[in-house]
C-alpha positions in Angstrom: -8.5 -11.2 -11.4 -8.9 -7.4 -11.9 -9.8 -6.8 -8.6 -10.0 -2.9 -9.3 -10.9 -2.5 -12.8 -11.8 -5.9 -13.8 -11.5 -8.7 -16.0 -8.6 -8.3 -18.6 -8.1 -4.4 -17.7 -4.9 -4.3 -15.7 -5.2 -2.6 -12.0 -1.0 -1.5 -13.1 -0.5 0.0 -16.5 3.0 0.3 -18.3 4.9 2.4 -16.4 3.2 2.9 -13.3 5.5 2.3 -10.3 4.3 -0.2 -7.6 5.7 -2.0 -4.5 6.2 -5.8 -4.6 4.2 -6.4 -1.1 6.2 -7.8 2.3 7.6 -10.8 2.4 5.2 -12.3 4.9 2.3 -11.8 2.0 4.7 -13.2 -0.6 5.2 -16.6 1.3 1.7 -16.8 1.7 0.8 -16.5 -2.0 3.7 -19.2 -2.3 1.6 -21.4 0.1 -1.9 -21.1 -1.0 -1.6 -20.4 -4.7 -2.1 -23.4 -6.9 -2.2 -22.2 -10.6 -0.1 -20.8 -13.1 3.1 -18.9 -12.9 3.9 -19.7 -9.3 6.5 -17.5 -7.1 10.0 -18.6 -7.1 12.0 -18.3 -3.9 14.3 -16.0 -5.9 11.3 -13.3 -5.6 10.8 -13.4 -2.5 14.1 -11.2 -1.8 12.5 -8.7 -3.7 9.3 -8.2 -1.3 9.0 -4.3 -0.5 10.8 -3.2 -3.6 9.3 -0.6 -5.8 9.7 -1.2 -9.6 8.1 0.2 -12.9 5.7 -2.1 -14.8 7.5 -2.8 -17.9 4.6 -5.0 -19.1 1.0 -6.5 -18.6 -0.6 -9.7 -19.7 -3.7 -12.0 -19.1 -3.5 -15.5 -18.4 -7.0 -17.0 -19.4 -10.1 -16.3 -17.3 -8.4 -12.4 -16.6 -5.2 -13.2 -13.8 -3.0 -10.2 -14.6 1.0 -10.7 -15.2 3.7 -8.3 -14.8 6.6 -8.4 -15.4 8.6 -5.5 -13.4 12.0 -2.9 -14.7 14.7 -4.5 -13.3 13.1 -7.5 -11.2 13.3 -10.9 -12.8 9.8 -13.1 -12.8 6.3 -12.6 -13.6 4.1 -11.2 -10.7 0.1 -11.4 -10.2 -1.9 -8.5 -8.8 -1.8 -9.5 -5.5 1.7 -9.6 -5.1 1.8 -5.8 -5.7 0.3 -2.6 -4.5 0.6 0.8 -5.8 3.4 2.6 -4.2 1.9 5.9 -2.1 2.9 8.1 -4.6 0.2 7.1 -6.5 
C-alpha cells in the first residue's frame, strides 16, 4: 500500500520499533480484508504490543509485510503504527 512513502518502499524499516494497533482495529481488518495473508485469531492477542521489524516484503501491486521480533505471523501496514518514540 505505502501509504507514507509509497509503492514497494516500506513505511517500517528493519529495526524500527512499532505498536501492533488495538484490538478493535485488528478485528476489523479481520472482517473487511479479503486478500492475501489474512490475520489469524492467534494475533489478535498481540494488539497493542510494541515489537521490532525483523523484516519487510511486498506482496504484488506494493502491500507491505512484516514480520515482527518475537511475534509470530506476517502483519500489513495497517495493522501497525509507529510507536511515539519515533
Amino acid at each position: 500500500m505505502g501509504a507514507h512513502n509509497g509503492q514497494y518502499q516500506e513505511d517500517f524499516p528493519v529495526g524500527t520499533i512499532v505498536r501492533i494497533r488495538d484490538r478493535d482495529v485488528l478485528e476489523a481488518f479481520m472482517r473487511e480484508w479479503r486478500w492475501h495473508h489474512p490475520l489469524t485469531a492467534e494475533q489478535l492477542r498481540f494488539a497493542g504490543q510494541a515489537a521490532a521489524v525483523k523484516d519487510v516484503s511486498f506482496y504484488h501491486g506494493g502491500d507491505e509485510l512484516y514480520e515482527l521480533d518475537g511475534i509470530p505471523g506476517t502483519w500489513h501496514e495497517q495493522c501497525l503504527d509507529r510507536t511515539e518514540s519515533e
